[in-house]
Kinemage of the C-alpha trace (Angstrom):
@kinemage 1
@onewidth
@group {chain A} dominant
@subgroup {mainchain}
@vectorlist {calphas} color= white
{ca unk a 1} P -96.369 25.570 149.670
{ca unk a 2} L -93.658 25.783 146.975
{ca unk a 3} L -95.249 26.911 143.264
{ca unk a 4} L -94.003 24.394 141.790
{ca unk a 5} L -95.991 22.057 144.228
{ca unk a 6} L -99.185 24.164 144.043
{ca unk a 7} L -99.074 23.708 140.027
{ca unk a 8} L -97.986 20.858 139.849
{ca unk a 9} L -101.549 19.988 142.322
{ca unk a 10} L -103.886 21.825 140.250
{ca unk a 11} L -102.896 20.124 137.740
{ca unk a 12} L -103.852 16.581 138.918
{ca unk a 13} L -106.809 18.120 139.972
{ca unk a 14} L -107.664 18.658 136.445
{ca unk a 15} L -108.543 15.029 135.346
{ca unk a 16} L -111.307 13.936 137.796
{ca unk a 17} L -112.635 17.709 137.672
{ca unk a 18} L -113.774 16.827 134.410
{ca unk a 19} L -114.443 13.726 134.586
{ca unk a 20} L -116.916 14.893 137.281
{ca unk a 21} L -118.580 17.605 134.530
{ca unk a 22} L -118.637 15.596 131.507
{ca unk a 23} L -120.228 12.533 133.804
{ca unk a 24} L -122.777 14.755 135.124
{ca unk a 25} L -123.618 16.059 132.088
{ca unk a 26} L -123.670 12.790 129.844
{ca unk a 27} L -125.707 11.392 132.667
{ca unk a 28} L -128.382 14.554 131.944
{ca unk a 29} L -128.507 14.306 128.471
{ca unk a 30} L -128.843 10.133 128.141
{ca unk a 31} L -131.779 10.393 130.039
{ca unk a 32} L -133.549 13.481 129.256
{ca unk a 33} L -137.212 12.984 127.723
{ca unk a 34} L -136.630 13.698 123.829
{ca unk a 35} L -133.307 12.017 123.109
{ca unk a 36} L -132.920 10.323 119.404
{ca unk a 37} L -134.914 7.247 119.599
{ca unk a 38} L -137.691 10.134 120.462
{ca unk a 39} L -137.179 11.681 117.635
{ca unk a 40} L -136.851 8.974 115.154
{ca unk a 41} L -139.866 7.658 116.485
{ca unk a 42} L -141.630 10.885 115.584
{ca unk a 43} L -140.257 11.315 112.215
{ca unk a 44} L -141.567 7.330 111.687
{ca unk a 45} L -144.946 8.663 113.066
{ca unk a 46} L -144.632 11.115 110.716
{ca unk a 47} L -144.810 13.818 113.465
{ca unk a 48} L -142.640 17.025 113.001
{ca unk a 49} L -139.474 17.294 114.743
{ca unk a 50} L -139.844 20.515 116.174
{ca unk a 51} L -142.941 19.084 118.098
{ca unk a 52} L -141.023 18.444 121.374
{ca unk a 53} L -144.123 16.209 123.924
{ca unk a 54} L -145.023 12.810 122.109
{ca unk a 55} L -148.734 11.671 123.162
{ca unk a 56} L -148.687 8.253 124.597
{ca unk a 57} L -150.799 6.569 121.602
{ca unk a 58} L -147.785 8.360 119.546
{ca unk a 59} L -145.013 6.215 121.417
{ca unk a 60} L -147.539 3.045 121.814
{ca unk a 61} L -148.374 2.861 117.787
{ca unk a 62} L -144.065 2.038 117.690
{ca unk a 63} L -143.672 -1.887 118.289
{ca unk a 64} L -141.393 -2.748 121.002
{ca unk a 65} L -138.783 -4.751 118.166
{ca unk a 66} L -138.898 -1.094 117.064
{ca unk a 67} L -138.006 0.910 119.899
{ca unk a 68} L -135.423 -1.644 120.626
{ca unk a 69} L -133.913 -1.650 117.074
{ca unk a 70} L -133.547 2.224 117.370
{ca unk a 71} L -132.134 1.720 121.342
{ca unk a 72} L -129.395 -0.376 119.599
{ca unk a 73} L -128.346 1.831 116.479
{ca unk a 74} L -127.574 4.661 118.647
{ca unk a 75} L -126.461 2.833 121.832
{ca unk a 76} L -128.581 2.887 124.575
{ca unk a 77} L -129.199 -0.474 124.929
{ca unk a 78} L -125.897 -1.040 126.908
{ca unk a 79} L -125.213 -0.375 130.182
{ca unk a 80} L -125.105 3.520 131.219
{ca unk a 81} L -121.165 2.631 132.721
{ca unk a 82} L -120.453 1.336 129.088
{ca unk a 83} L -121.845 4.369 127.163
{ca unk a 84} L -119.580 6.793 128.960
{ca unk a 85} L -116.726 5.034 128.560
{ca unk a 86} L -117.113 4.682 124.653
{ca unk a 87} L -117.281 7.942 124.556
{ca unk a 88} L -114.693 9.096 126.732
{ca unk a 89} L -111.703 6.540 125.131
{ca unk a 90} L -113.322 4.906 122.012
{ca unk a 91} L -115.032 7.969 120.502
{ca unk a 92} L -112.412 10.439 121.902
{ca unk a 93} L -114.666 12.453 124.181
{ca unk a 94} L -117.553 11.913 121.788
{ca unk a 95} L -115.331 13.747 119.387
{ca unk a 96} L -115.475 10.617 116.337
{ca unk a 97} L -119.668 10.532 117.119
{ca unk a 98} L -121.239 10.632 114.147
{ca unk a 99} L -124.163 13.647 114.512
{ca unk a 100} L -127.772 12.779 115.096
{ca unk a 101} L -129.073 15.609 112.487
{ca unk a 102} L -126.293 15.341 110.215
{ca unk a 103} L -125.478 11.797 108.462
{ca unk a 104} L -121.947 10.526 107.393
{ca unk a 105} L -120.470 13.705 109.230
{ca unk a 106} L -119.014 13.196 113.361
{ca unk a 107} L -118.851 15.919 115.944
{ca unk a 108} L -115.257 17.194 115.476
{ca unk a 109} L -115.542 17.540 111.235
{ca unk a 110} L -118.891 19.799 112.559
{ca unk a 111} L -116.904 22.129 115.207
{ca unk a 112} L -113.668 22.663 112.731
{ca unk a 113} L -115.953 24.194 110.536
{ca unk a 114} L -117.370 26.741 112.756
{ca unk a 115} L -113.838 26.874 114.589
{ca unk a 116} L -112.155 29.934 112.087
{ca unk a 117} L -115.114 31.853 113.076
{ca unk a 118} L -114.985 31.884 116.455
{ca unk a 119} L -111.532 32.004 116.817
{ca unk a 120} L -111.577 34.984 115.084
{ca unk a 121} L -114.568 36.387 116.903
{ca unk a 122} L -113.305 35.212 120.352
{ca unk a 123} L -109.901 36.609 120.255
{ca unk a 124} L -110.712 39.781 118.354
{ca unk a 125} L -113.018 40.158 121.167
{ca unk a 126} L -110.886 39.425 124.133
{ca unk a 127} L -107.734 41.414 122.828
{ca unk a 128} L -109.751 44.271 122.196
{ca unk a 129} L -111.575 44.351 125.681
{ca unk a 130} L -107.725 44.360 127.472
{ca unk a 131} L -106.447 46.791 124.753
{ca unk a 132} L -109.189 48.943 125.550
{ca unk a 133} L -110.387 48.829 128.724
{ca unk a 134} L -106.667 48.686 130.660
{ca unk a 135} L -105.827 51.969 129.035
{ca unk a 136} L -109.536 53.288 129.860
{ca unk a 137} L -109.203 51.731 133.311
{ca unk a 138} L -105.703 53.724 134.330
{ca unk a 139} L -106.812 57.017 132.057
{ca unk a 140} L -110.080 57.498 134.481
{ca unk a 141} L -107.591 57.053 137.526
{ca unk a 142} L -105.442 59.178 137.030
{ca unk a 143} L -107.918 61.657 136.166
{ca unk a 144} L -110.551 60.815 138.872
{ca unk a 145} L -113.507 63.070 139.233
{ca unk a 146} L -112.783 64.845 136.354
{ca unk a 147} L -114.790 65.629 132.945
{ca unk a 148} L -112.730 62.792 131.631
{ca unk a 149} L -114.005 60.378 133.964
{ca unk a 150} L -117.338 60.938 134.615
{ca unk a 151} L -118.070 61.343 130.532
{ca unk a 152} L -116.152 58.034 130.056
{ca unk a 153} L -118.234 56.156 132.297
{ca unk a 154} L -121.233 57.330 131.089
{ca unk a 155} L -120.514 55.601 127.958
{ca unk a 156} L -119.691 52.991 129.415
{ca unk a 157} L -122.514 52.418 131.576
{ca unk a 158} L -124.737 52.960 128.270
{ca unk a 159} L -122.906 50.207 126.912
{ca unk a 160} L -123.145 48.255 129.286
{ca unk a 161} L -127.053 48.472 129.885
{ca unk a 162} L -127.751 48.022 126.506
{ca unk a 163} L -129.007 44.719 125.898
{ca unk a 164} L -126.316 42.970 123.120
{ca unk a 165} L -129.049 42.286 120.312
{ca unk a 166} L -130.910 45.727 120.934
{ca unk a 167} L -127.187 47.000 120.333
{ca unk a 168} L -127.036 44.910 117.319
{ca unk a 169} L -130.357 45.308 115.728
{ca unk a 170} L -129.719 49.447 116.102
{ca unk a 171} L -126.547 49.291 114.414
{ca unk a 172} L -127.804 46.945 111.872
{ca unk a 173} L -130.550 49.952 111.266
{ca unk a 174} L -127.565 52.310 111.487
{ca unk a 175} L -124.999 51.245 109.339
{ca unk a 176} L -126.084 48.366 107.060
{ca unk a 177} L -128.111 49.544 104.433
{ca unk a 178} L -131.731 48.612 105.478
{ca unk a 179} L -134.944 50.449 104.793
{ca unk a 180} L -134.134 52.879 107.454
{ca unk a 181} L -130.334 52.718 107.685
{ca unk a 182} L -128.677 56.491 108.128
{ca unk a 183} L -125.598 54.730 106.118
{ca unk a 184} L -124.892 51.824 103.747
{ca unk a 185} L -121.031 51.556 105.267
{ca unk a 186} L -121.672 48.045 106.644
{ca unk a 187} L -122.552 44.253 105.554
{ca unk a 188} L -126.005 43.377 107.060
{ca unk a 189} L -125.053 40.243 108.076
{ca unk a 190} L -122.902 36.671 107.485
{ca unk a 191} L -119.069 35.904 107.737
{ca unk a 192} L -117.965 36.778 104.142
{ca unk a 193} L -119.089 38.348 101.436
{ca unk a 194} L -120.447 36.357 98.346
{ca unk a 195} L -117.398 36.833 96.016
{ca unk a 196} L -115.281 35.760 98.930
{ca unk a 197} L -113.132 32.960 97.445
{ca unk a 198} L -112.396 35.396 93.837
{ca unk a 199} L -110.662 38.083 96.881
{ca unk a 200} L -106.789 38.282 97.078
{ca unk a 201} L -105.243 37.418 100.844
{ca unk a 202} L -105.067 41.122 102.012
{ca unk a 203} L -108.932 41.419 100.604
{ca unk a 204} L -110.497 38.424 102.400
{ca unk a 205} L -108.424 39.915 105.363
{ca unk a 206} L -110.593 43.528 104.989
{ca unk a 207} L -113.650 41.554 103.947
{ca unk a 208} L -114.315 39.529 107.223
{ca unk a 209} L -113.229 42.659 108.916
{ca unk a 210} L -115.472 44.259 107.788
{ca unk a 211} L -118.313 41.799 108.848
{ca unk a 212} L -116.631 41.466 112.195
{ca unk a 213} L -116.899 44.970 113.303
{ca unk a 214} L -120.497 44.916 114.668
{ca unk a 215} L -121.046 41.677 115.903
{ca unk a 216} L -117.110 42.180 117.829
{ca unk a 217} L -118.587 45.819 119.281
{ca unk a 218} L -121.658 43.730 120.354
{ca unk a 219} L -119.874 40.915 121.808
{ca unk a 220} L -117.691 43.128 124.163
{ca unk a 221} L -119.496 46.165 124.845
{ca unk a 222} L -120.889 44.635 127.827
{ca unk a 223} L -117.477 43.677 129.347
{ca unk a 224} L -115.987 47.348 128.987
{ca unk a 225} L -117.586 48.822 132.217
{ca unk a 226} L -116.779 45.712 134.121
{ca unk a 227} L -112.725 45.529 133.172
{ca unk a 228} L -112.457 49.448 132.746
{ca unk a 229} L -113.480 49.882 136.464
{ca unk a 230} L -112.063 46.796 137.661
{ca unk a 231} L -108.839 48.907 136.320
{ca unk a 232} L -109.650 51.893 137.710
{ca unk a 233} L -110.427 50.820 140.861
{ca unk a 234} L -107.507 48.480 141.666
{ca unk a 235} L -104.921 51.334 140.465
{ca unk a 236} L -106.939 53.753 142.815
{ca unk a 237} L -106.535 51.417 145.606
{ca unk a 238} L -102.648 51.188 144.874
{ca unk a 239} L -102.381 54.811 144.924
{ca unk a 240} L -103.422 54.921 148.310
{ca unk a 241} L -100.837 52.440 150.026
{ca unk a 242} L -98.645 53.423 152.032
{ca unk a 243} L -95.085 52.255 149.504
{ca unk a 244} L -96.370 54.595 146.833
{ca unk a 245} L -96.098 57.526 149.712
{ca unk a 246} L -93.034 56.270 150.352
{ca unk a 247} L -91.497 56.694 146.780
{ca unk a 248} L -93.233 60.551 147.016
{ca unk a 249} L -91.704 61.064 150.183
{ca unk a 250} L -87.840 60.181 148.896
{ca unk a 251} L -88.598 62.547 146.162
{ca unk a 252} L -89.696 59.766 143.223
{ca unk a 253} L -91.918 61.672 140.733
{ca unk a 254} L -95.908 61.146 141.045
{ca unk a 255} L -95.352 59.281 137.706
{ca unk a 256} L -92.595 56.976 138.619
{ca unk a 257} L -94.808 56.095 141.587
{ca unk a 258} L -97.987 55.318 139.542
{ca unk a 259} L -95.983 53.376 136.574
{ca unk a 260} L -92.910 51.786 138.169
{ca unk a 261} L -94.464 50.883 141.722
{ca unk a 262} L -98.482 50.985 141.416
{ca unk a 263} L -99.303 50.074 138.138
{ca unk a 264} L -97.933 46.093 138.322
{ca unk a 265} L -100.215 45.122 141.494
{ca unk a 266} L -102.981 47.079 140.389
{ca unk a 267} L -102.668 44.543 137.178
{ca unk a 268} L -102.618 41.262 139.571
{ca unk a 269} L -107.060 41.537 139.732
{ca unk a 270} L -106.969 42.124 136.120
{ca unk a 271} L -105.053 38.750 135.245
{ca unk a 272} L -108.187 36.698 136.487
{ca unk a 273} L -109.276 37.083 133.112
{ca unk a 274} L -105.990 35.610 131.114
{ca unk a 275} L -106.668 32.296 131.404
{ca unk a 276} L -109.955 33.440 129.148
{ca unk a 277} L -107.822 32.855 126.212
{ca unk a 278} L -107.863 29.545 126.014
{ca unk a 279} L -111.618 29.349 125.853
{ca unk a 280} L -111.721 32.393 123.478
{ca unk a 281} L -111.740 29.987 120.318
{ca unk a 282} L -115.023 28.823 121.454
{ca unk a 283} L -116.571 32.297 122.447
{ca unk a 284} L -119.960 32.546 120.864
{ca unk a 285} L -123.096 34.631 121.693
{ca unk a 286} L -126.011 32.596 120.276
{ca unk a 287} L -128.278 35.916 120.319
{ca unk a 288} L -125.273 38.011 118.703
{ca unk a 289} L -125.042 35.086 115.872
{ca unk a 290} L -128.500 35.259 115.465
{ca unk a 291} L -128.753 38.642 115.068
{ca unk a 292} L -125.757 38.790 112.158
{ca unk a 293} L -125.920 35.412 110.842
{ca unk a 294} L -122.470 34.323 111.922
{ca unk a 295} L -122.313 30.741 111.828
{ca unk a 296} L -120.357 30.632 114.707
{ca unk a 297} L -119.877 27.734 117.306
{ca unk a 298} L -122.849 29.348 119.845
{ca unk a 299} L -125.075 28.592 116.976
{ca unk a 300} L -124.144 25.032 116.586
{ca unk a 301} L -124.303 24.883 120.477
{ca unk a 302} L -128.028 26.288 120.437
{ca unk a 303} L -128.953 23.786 117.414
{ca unk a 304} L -127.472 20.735 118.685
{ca unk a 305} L -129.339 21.546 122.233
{ca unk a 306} L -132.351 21.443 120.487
{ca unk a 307} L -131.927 19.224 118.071
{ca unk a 308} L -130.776 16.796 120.715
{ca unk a 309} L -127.524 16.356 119.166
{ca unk a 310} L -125.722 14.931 121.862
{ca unk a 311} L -122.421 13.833 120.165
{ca unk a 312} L -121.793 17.636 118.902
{ca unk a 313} L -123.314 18.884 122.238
{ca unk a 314} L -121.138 16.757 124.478
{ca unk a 315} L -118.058 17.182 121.850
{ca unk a 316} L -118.319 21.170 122.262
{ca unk a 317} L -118.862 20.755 126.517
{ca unk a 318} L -115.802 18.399 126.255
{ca unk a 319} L -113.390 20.843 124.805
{ca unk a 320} L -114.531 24.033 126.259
{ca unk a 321} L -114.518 22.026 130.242
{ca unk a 322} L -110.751 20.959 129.309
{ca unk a 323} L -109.788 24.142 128.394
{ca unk a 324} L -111.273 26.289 131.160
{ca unk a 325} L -109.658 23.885 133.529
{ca unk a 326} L -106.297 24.816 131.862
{ca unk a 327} L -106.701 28.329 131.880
{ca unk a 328} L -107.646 28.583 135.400
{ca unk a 329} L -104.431 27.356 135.763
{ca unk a 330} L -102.611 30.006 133.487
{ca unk a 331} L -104.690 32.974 135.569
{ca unk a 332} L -102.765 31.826 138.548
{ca unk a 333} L -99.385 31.622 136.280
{ca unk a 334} L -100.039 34.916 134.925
{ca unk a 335} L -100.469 36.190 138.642
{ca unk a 336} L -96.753 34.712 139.328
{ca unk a 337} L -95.230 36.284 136.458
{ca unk a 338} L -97.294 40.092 137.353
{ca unk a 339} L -96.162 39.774 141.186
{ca unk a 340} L -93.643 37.083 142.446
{ca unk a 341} L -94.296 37.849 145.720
{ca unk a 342} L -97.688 35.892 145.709
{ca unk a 343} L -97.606 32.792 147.800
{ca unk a 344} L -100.127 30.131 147.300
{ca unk a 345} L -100.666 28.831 151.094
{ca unk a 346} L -98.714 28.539 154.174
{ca unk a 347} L -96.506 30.738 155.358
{ca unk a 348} L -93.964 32.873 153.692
{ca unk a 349} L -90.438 32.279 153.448
């Protein structure tokens, strides 16, 4: 199969793929217990929102006219075919929904507010990880069994066992100026600082660095051990073929075989991982956020799950489905453009 062909497939494959996700899940959440009219019937009842089982007497003291009112102001009294499609053409993937919990405001003006901030966590995050690790990864190769390696993995590993928000709540303790903080070096938590709009360009640069550092070292300090030995490993494995004895054996240095010949395919596992960066702008860790107070897009995620916010909900799923689709496709692309050899089915020319 010609690459051109095999893209050009996967990419007509990416329509009903998510038509099939965003059906299934607007299927789930239409007809989930606790949807709006719920909820509206609670706060008429007078019953807290947070309360999540309504008693039967609760529901029954709501006249039918009622219920049926509140089943037409937010839709569900048409047809389940007809929902979906408003929302997939009419509402632009649920996109021009107005929120549930937040009048007068729709699901996209909700997500391009937390959008800066995850775009800056996400992709701070994922360069990092491949700045990082790829160097770690080829360093503990070369130098396999030695000091070097086994003292690098053990950090690592510790990294990597950690739990993210024990991580975060001991650096908080560290670094941030609490009761038993070591040193004051650190914001405690948020985005930006509270003077943040009097700051110059280059100081509201160094100011949401400065808040970024922990929650970023959080975010990817589980993903070092698996990248760095996903490295390693793959360049180990390239050593070992028989082409790189090859180069050795017509006299090419060890280092010409490791960076000229070895290094490229032992990048080709690596690349699984590029097509990450379209989804990056909606990374998030809802514990992480928590933790620091970022009001980041796995926050709204978390409070539109439980606030049964389905436009914002179904808005987020929406965007991040479409774009994982597409970077699945750039993964493959990026494996292409690391080794042109790879054929995708068939037989070789």
């Amino acid at each position: 199969m010609k690459r051109t062909e095999y893209f050009l497939r996967r990419l007509l494959l990416v329509p009903p793929t998510f038509l099939g996700i965003t059906l299934l899940c607007f299927a789930l959440v239409q007809f989930v217990p606790g949807g709006p009219v719920e909820q509206m019937i609670m706060q008429m009842k007078g019953v807290g929102v947070g309360e999540a089982r309504l008693s039967a007497g609760a529901v029954g003291a709501i006249s039918e006219e009622q219920r049926q009112a509140l089943e037409r102001h937010f839709g569900f009294d048409r047809p389940f075919a007809v929902r979906y499609w408003n929302w997939l053409v009419r509402d632009r993937l649920g996109l021009r929904m107005e929120s549930y919990r937040f009048p007068n405001r729709n699901a996209w003006q909700l997500i391009r507010e937390r959008f800066p901030v995850s775009l800056i966590f996400g992709l701070t995050g994922f360069l990092l990880s491949y700045a990082v690790c790829i160097p770690l990864g080829l360093a503990k190769a070369l130098r396999h069994g030695a000091r070097f390696d086994w003292l690098s993995s053990l950090i690592v590993f510790a990294g990597y066992a950690v739990p993210p928000f024990a991580l975060g709540l001991v650096l908080r303790m560290l670094l941030c100026g609490t009761v038993d903080a070591f040193w004051d070096v650190l914001p405690l938590s948020g985005f930006t600082s509270d003077h943040f709009a009097l700051l110059s360009p280059a100081g509201k640069a160094a100011d949401i660095a400065r808040h970024m550092i922990l929650p970023v070292s959080c975010y990817v300090a589980g993903n070092f051990a698996v990248l760095t030995l996903l490295t390693k490993n793959s360049l180990l494995e390239q050593i070992g073929r028989d082409y790189v004895r090859t180069v050795l054996a017509k006299g090419g240095s060890p280092a010409r075989a490791v960076w000229r010949h070895a290094l490229r395919n032992a990048l080709i596992p690596v690349a699984t991982g590029i097509g990450g960066i379209l989804t990056v702008m909606f990374a998030g860790s809802v514990i992480i956020e928590q933790v620091f107070e970022i009001p980041g897009m796995g926050r709204l995620s978390l409070e539109a799950i439980v606030g049964r916010d389905y436009p914002v909900f179904m808005g987020i799923l929406s965007l991040t489905s479409l774009l994982g689709l597409l970077g699945n496709i750039l993964s493959d692309f990026a494996y292409v453009l690391i080794d042109p050899r790879i054929h995708f089915g068939g037989r070789r020319a």
